[in-house]
matplotlib code that plots the C-alpha trace (Angstrom):
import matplotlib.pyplot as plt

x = [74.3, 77.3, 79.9, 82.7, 86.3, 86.5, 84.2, 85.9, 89.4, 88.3, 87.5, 90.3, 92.3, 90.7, 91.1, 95.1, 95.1, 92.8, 95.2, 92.3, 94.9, 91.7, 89.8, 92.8, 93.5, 89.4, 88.8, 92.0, 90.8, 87.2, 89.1, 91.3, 88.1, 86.1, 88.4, 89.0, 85.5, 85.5, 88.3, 86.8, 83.7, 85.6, 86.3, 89.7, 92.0, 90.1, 92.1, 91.7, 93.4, 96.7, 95.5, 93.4, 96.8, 98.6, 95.6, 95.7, 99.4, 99.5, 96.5, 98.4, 101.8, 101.0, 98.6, 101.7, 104.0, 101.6, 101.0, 105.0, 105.5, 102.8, 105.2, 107.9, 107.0, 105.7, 108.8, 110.2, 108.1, 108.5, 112.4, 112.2, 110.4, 113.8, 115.2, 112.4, 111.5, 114.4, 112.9, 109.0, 108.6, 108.9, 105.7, 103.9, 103.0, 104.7, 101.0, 99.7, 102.7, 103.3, 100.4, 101.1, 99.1, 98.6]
y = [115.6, 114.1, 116.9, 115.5, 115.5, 118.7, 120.8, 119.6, 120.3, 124.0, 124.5, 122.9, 125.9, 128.3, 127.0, 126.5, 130.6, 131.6, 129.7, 127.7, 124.6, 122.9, 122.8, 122.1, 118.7, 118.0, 118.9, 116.8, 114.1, 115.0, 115.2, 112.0, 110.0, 111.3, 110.4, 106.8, 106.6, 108.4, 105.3, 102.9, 103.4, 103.1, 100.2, 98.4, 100.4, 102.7, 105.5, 108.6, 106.3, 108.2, 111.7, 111.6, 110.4, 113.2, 116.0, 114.2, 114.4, 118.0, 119.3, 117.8, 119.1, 122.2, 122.5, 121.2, 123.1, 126.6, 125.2, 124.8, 128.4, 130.3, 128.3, 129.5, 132.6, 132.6, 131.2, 134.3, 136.7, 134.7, 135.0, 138.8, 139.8, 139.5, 142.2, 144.1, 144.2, 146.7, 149.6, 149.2, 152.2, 151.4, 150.7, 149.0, 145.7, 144.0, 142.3, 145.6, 146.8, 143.8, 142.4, 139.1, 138.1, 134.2]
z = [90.6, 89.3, 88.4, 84.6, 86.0, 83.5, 86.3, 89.1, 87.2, 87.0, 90.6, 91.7, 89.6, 91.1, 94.9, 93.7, 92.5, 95.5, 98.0, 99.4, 99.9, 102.7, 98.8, 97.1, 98.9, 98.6, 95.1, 93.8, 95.9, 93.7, 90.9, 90.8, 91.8, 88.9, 86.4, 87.9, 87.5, 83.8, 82.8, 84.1, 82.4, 79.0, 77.1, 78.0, 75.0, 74.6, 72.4, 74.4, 77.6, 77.1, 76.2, 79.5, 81.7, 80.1, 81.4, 84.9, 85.0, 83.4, 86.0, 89.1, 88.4, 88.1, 90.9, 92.8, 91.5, 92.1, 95.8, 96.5, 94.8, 97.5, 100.3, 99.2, 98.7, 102.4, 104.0, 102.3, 103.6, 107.2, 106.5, 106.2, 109.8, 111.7, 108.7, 108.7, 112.3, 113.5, 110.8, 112.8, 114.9, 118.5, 120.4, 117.2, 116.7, 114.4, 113.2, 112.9, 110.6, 108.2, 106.0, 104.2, 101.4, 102.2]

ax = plt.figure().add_subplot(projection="3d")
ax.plot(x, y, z, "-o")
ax.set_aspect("equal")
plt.show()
């Protein structure tokens, strides 16, 4: 079954907001492929050219803007174990003490 760029574009948000980045990099792949194949079905000119380039544009930034966000966020949390580290009570590990949501 052939899945419209508009299905792939939706799982592809959800693998972004569920941090799945192995499905991230696969379903923009998917997703960039399917609309090179939606355009070049359509007639050279065609009128909805533009508003399509816009929704590509639109769907990648922000899944690459979301992806660099959740990095960042973990570099923090990476940053604070040297902080944090001194407060663990002694004898724990420092796995079992700090959870990071990644």
């Amino acid at each position: 079954m052939h899945r419209s760029f508009s299905e792939i574009e939706l799982e592809l948000r959800r693998a972004v907001l569920s941090q799945s980045y192995s499905e991230v990099q696969r379903l923009a792949i998917s997703f960039c492929e399917s609309v090179e194949a939606h355009v070049r079905a359509l007639a050279p000119g065609d009128p909805s050219l533009p508003e399509i380039a816009a929704m590509v544009q639109e769907v990648l930034e922000w899944s690459s803007s979301m992806v660099r966000s959740d990095r960042e966020i973990f570099a923090f949390q990476l940053n604070m174990i040297p902080k944090v580290k001194p407060y663990l009570p002694v004898g724990r590990l420092l796995a079992a003490t700090v959870q990071f949501d990644v």
